[in-house]
C-alpha positions as CSV (number, residue, x, y, z in Angstrom):
1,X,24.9,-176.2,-132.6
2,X,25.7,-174.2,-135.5
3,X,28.8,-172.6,-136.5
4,X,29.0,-168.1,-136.2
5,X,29.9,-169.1,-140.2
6,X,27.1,-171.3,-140.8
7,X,25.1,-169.1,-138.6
8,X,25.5,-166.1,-141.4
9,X,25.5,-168.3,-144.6
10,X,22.4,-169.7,-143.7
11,X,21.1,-166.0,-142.6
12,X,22.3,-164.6,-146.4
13,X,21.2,-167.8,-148.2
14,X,17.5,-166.9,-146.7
15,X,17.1,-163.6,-148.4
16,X,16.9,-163.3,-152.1
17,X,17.3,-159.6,-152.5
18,X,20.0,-157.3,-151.0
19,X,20.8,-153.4,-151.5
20,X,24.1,-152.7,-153.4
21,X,26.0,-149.4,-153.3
22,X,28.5,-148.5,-155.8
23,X,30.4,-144.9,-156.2
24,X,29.9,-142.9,-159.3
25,X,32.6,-141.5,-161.6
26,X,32.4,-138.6,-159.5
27,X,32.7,-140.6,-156.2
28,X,28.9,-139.8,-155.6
29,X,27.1,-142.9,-153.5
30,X,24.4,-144.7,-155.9
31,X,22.6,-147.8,-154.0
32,X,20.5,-150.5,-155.5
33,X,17.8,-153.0,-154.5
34,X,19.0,-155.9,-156.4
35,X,17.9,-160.3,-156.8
36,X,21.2,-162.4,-155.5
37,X,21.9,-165.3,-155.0
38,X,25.1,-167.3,-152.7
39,X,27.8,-169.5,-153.8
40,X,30.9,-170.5,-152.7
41,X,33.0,-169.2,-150.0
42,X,29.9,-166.2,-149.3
43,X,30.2,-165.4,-153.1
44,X,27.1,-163.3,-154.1
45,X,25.7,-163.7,-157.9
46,X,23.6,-160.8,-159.4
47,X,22.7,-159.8,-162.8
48,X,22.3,-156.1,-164.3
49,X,21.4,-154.3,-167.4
50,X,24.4,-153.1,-169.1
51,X,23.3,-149.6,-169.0
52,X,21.9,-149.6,-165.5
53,X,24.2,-146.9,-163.1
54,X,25.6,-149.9,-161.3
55,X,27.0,-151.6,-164.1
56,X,28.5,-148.6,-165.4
57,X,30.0,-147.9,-161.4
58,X,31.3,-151.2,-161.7
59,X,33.3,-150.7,-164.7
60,X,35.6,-147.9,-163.1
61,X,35.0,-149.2,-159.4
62,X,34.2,-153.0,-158.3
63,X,34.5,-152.2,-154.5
64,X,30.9,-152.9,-153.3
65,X,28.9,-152.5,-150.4
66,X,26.0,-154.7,-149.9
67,X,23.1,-154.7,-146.9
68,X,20.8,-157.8,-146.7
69,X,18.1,-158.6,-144.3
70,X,16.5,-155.9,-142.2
71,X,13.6,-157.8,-140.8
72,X,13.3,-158.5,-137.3
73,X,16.4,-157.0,-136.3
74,X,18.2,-158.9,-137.6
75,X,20.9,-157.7,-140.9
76,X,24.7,-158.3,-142.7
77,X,26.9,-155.9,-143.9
78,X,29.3,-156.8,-146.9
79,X,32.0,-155.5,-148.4
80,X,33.8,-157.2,-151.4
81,X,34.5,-156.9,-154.7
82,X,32.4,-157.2,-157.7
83,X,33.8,-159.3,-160.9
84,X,32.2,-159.5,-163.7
85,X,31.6,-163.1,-165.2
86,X,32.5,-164.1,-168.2
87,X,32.3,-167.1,-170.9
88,X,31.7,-170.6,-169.3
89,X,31.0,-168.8,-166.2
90,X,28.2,-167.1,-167.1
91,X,26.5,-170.9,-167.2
92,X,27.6,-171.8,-164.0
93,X,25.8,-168.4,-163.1
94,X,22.5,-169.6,-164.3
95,X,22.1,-172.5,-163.0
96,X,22.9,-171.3,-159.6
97,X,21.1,-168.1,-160.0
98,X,17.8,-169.6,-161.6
99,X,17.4,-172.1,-158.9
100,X,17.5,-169.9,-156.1
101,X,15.6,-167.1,-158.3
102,X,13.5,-168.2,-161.1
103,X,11.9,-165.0,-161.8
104,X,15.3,-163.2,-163.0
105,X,14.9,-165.6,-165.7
106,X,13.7,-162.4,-168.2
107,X,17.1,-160.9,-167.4
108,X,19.0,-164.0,-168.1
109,X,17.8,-164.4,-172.2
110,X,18.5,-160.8,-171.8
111,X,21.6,-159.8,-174.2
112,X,22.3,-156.5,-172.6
113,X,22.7,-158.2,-169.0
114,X,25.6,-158.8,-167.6
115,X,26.6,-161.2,-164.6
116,X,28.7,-160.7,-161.6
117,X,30.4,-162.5,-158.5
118,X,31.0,-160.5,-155.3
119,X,33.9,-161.7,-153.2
120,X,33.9,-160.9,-150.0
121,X,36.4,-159.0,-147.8
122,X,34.0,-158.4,-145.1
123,X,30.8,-159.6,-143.2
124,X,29.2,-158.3,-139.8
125,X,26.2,-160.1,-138.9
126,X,24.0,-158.1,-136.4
127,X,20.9,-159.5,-134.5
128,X,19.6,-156.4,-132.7
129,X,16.7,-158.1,-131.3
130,X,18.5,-159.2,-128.3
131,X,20.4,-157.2,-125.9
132,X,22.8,-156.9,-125.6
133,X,23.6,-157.5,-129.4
134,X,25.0,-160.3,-130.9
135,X,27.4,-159.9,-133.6
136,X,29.5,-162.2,-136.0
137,X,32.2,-160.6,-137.8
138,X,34.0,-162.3,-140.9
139,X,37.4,-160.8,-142.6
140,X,38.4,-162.4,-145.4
């Protein structure tokens, strides 16, 4: 029997795209649909033009909000924050990142993009097919 943990890794692992929402400059709500991938630990890896809103958010903000999965009932909420990768990470990112999402490859040669690693502070895994509800929560 799986673990409520391994329950919502394996839940995230199965969905390569997510929403992000970042705040503006002006603390106005900007969301996202975005490729990801996992890592470590719930880690999230995405990439981003550098003059896309959210990179910009990101530079005076890194608190994210993420949703993934909305199929069937069943979704996570995250909160973490957002780091931006640099140097010898950024290879570690593309390995990882091109084998669970080949197509982002055109963003990768890309030298506007930039790379980031969500850490996460908070999940809530919530399966709203069954009732009553069964929910996982994770605090970091």
């Amino acid at each position: 029997m799986k673990t409520e943990q391994e329950i919502v890794n394996d839940f995230i692992k199965g969905h390569g795209i997510a929403v992000i929402s970042t705040v503006t400059h002006d603390y106005l709500p900007e969301s996202a649909v975005m490729g990801i991938s996992v890592g470590d630990n719930f880690e999230i890896v995405f990439g981003t033009i550098i003059d896309s809103r959210k990179y910009q958010n990101l530079q005076k903000n890194p608190r994210v909000a993420l949703v993934i999965g909305w199929d069937k009932g069943k979704t996570v909420q995250y909160e973490g924050e957002a780091q931006e990768l640099r140097g010898d990470a950024i290879e570690e990112f593309e390995k990882a990142h091109m084998a669970s999402m080949p197509t982002a490859a055109k963003y990768v040669s890309n030298q506007d993009a930039a790379f980031f690693k969500v850490t996460p502070c908070w999940i809530k895994y919530t399966d709203a097919s069954k009732d009553p509800w069964d929910e996982i929560e994770i605090r970091f």
